[in-house]
Every structure is written in structure tokens, then in C-alpha cells.
C-alpha positions in Angstrom: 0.0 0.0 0.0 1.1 3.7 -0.8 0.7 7.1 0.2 -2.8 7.1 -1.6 -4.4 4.2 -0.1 -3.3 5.3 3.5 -4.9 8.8 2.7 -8.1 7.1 1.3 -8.6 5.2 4.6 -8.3 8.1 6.5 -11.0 9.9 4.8 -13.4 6.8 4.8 -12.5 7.0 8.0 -13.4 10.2 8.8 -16.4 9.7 7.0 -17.7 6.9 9.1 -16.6 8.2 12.2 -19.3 10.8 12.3 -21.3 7.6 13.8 -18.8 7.6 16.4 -19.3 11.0 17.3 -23.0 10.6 17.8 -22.8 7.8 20.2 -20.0 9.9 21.4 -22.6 12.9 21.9 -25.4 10.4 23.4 -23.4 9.6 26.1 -22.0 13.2 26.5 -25.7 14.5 26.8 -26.7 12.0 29.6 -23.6 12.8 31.5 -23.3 16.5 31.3 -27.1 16.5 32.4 -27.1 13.3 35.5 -23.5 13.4 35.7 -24.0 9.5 35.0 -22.4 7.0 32.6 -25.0 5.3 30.5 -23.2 1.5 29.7 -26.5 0.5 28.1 -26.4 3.7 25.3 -24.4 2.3 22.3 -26.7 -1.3 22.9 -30.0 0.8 23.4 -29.4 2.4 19.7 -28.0 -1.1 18.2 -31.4 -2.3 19.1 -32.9 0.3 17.9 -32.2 -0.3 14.6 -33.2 -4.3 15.0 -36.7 -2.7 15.8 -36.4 -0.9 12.2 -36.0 -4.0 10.6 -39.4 -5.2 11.7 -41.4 -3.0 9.3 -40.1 -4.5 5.9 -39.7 -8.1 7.3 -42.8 -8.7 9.2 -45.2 -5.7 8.0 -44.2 -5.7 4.4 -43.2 -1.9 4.7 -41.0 -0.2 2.4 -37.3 -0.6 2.3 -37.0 3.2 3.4 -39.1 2.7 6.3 -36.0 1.0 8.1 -34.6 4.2 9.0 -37.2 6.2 10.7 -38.3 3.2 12.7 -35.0 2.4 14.2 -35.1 6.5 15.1 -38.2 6.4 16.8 -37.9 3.0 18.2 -34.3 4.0 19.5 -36.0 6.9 21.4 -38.5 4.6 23.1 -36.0 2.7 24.2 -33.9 5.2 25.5 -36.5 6.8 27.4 -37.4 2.8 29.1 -33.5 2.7 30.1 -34.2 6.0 32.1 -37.1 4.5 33.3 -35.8 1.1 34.9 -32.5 2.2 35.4 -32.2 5.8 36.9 -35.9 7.3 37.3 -36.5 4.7 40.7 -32.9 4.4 41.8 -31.3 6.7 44.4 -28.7 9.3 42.2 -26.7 9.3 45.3 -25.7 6.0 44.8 -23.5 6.1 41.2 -22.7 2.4 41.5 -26.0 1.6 41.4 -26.8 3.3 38.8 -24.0 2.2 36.5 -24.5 -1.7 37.5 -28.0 -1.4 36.2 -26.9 0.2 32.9 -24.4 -2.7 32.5 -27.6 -4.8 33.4 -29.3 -3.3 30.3 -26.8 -3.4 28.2 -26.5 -7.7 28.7 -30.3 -7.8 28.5 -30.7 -6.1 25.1 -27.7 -8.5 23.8 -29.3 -11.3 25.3 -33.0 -10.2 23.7 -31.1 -9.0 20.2 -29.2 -13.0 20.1 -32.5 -14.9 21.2 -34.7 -12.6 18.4 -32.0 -13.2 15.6 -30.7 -16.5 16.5 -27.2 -15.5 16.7 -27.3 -14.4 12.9 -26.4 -11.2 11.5 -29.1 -9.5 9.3 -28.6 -7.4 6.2 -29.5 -4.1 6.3 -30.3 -1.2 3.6 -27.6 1.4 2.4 -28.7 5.0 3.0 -27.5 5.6 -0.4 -26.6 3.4 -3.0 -25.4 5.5 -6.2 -21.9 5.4 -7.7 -18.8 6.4 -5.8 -17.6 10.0 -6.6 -13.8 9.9 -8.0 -11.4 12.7 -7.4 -8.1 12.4 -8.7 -7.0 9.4 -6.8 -9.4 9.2 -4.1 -12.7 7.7 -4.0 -15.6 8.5 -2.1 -18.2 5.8 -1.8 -21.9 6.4 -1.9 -23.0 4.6 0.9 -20.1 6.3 3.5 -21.1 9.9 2.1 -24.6 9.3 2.5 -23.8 8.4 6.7 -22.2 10.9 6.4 -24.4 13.8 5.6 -27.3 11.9 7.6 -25.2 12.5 10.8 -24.5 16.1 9.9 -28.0 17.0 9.4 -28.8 15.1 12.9 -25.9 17.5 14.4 -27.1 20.4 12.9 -30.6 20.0 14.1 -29.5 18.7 18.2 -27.7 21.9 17.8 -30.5 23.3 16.9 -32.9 21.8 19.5 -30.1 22.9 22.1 -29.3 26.6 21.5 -32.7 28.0 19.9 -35.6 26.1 22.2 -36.5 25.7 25.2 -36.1 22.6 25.7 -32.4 22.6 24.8 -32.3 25.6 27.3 -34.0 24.1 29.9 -31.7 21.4 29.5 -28.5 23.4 29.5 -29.9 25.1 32.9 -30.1 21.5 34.2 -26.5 20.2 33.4 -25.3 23.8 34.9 -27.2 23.7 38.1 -29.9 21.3 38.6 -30.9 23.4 41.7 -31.0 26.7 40.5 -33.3 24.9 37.6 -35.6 23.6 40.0 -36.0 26.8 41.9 -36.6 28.3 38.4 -39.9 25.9 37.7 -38.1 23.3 35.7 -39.2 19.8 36.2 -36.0 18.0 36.5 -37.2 14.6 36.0 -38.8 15.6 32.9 -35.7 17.6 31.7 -33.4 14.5 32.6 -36.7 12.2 31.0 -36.4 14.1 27.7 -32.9 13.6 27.6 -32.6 10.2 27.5 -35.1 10.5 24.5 -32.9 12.6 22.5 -29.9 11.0 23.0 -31.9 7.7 22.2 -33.1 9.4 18.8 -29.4 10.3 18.1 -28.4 6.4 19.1 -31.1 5.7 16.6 -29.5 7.7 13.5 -26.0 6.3 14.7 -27.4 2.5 14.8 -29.0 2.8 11.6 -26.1 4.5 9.8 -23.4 1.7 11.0 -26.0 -0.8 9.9 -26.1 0.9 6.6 -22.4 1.6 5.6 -21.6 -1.9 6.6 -24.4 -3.5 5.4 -25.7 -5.9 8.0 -26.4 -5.8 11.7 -24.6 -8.2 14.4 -25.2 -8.9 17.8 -21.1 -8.8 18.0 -21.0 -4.9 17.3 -22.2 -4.0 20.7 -19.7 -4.5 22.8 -17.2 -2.8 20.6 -19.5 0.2 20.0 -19.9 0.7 23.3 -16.3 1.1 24.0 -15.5 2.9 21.1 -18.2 5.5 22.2 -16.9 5.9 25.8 -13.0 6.8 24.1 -14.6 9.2 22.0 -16.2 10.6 25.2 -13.0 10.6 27.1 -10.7 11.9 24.6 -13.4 14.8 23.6 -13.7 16.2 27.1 -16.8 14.4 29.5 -19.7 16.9 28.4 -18.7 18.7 25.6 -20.7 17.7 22.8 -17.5 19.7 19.9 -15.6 17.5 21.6 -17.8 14.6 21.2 -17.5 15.3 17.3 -14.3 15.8 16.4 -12.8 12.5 18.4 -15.5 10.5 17.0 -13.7 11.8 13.6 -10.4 11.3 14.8 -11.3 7.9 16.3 -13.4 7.3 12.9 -10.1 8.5 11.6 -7.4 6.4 13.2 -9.1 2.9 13.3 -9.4 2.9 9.4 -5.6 3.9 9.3 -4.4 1.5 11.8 -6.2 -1.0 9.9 -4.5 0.0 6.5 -1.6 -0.3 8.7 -1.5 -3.7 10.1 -4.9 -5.7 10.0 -8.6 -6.0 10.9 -8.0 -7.8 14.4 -5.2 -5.1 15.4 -6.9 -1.9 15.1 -8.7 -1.9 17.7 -5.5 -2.4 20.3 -3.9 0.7 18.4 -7.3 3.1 19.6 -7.1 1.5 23.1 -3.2 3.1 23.2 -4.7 6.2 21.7 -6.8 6.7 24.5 -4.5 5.8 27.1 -1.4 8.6 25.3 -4.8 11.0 26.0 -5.3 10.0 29.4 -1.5 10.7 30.0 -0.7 13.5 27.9 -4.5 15.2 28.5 -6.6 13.4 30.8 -9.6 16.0 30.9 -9.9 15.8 26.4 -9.3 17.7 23.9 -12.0 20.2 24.9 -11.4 20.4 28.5 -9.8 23.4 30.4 -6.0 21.8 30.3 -6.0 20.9 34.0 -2.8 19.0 34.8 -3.3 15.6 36.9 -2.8 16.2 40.9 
């Protein structure tokens, strides 16, 4: 391999990634407003997209349906994770909290690998046209349309964040929950909503990793899972900029690594990436450059 190939791995790389940075981003939202890691968030959105396939296999639906399904079922499911796994369980207690997240994350594996039997399913392309040539490079339909499908869903949480008020009931929350409260905002609402945004953004991620690769697997949880927690690390715990750009750099660096050396390798090479982070800049990329005590 050259020069060129190593380049064009880093831009489908970068390409991809932007699915990284929205799982990255679910996560960051439900931390910056609980201050609570969600373990069950990247399997939530993985089933999610199962749910989507429902409508063409068992309801005859059209193909395209596949995609809004998984969105909205990836929202209900989000919102049932708040519901049996923080709503009724003391916030005081993290441990608790996090145990039953890891709970919910082996239960929707368990239900996805009992429904499926095991087997992965294909799943629709977003967009299947021609690839676009430039020069040497190629850009292939499928990663360009995941690509622009996680943009727009970036654009419009942006959106829902700075110009509603919703998104700034939601900021007042993850700033100071009690000053929000004394204000007339219902924080178990607030922190309700939430989870069904980041679920809706799980939903676009699961269905746009289904789509560029062409088939779901009960196999992909665990490793989207981790892969979202890095980026969440390296970008800086709640910042949602710094949620996008590792999820590109991540995106980024596993396609190189595996131009580099191989399929079963890369992921080894972004576990050393995160820990050169945690060394060099343990708060992320976006935090405020705190050295370690």
C-alpha cells in the first residue's frame, strides 16, 4: 500500500466516524445533564435499529421505512432505560446506577441474540449511487450518505439545544440542577427528555453503521460501546464539539491503523490512543488543560 491508499482510509475514515461522534454525543448529553455514565447507550441504539428491521420483514413496509423506525424506536428505548434504570434508583448511589446500565446493556444483547438467533441481518444502504472519483481518491456512496445523515442530525441537536426551550432548559439543568428547579423546571422531565434525545441520536448512529456496513450483528455491541466511551474521554466528558471531532479522529485512526496492520489489530492501536490521552490530556481535547494532581 502507498501514500494514496493510507490517505483514502483516513477519509473513509473520517467519514464513518461521524457515527462515532453521535454515540459519542449520546453519552456526553446524559452525563453532562445526570453526571451518569449510560453502559446501556451504544446497545439501546443497536437495538434500535433491529426494531427498524421489523417494518419490511414482518409488516411488508417499504425498504426506506428501516430508518425512521429504528429512530423512533431508538427513542422509546432510550427513554425505558431512564425508566428502569435511573428514574427509581437513588442518584446518590453512582454504582448503582452504573451496575444497572451494565444490566441493560447484557439484556438487550441477550434479547437482540434470542430474536435473531445468533445471525447477522442485512440491512439497507442509506444511499446506493456510484462512488464519486477525485483524482486518486474515491468517495463511496454509501459512507457519504452516513455521512451527511449525521451532519444533518448534528445540525438540528444543535438546533434543538441553543434556539428552544427545551435545549435551554436542558443546559440550565446540566449547569445547576438546583437553581433549575428553583426556576420551575421539572428535572425529572428535563433528565426524561434527555434520554429520549440521545436515544433518537443512538437511533441515526445504529441505523447509519447498519447501513455503511451492510448488515447488523449482535457482535458490534460491545465494541460500539467502548469505542463510544473513548470518544467521550478523549473529547472532554460533556462537551458535545468535543464529542464530534474524536468521533472523527477515532473514525479516523481505526481505518488507518487497519490500512496499517490488520482488521484484528486496530482496535488495540485506539485503546493506546486513548491511554497517550489520558497521559498527555486526561480532561480531552476540549477540556480546560488541567494537569493531573
Amino acid at each position: 500500500m502507498g501514500f494514496v491508499d493510507y490517505l483514502q482510509a483516513i477519509i473513509d475514515g473520517l467519514l464513518f466516524g461521524t457515527t462515532y461522534s453521535l454515540i459519542g454525543i449520546g453519552f456526553t448529553l446524559v452525563f453532562g445533564v445526570m453526571q451518569k455514565i449510560n453502559m446501556s447507550y451504544a446497545a439501546g441504539s443497536l437495538a434500535g435499529a433491529y426494531c427498524g428491521l421489523i417494518g419490511p420483514q414482518l409488516l411488508a413496509l417499504p425498504l426506506w421505512t428501516v430508518f425512521p423506525l429504528s429512530i423512533m424506536a431508538s427513542g422509546v428505548i432510550g427513554w425505558l432505560i431512564y425508566l428502569t434504570c435511573f428514574r427509581f434508583i437513588p442518584l446518590a448511589s453512582p454504582l448503582a446506577t452504573l451496575m444497572s446500565t451494565v444490566g441493560m446493556l447484557l439484556l438487550l444483547d441477550e434479547i437482540i441474540v434470542h430474536s435473531t438467533a445468533g445471525m447477522p441481518q442485512n440491512y439497507p444502504a442509506i444511499y446506493d449511487g456510484d462512488p464519486v472519483e477525485i483524482g486518486d481518491f474515491i468517495l463511496r456512496a454509501d459512507l457519504m450518505g452516513v455521512f451527511l445523515v449525521c451532519v444533518v442530525a448534528m445540525g438540528v441537536l444543535m438546533v434543538l439545544l441553543y434556539r428552544t426551550r427545551l435545549g435551554m432548559a436542558t443546559r440550565a439543568v446540566a449547569q445547576q440542577p438546583v437553581a433549575a428547579q428553583l426556576c420551575g423546571m421539572r428535572l425529572q422531565a428535563v433528565n426524561g427528555l434527555t434520554f429520549v434525545i440521545a436515544g433518537l441520536l443512538g437511533g441515526v448512529a445504529g441505523a447509519m453503521i447498519g447501513a455503511s456496513v451492510g448488515m447488523l450483528s449482535p457482535l458490534i455491541a460491545g465494541p460500539i460501546t467502548v469505542k463510544g466511551l473513548i470518544v467521550t474521554v478523549i473529547g472532554g466528558l460533556g462537551s458535545i464539539p468535543g464529542a464530534i471531532v474524536a468521533g472523527l479522529m477515532v473514525g479516523a485512526a481505526e481505518n488507518l491503523f487497519q490500512a496499517l496492520r490488520n482488521v484484528t489489530e486496530r482496535d488495540i492501536y485506539v485503546m493506546l490512543l486513548l491511554f497517550v490521552f489520558l497521559v498527555v490530556r486526561p480532561g480531552g481535547l476540549f477540556s480546560g488543560g488541567h494537569g493531573r494532581d
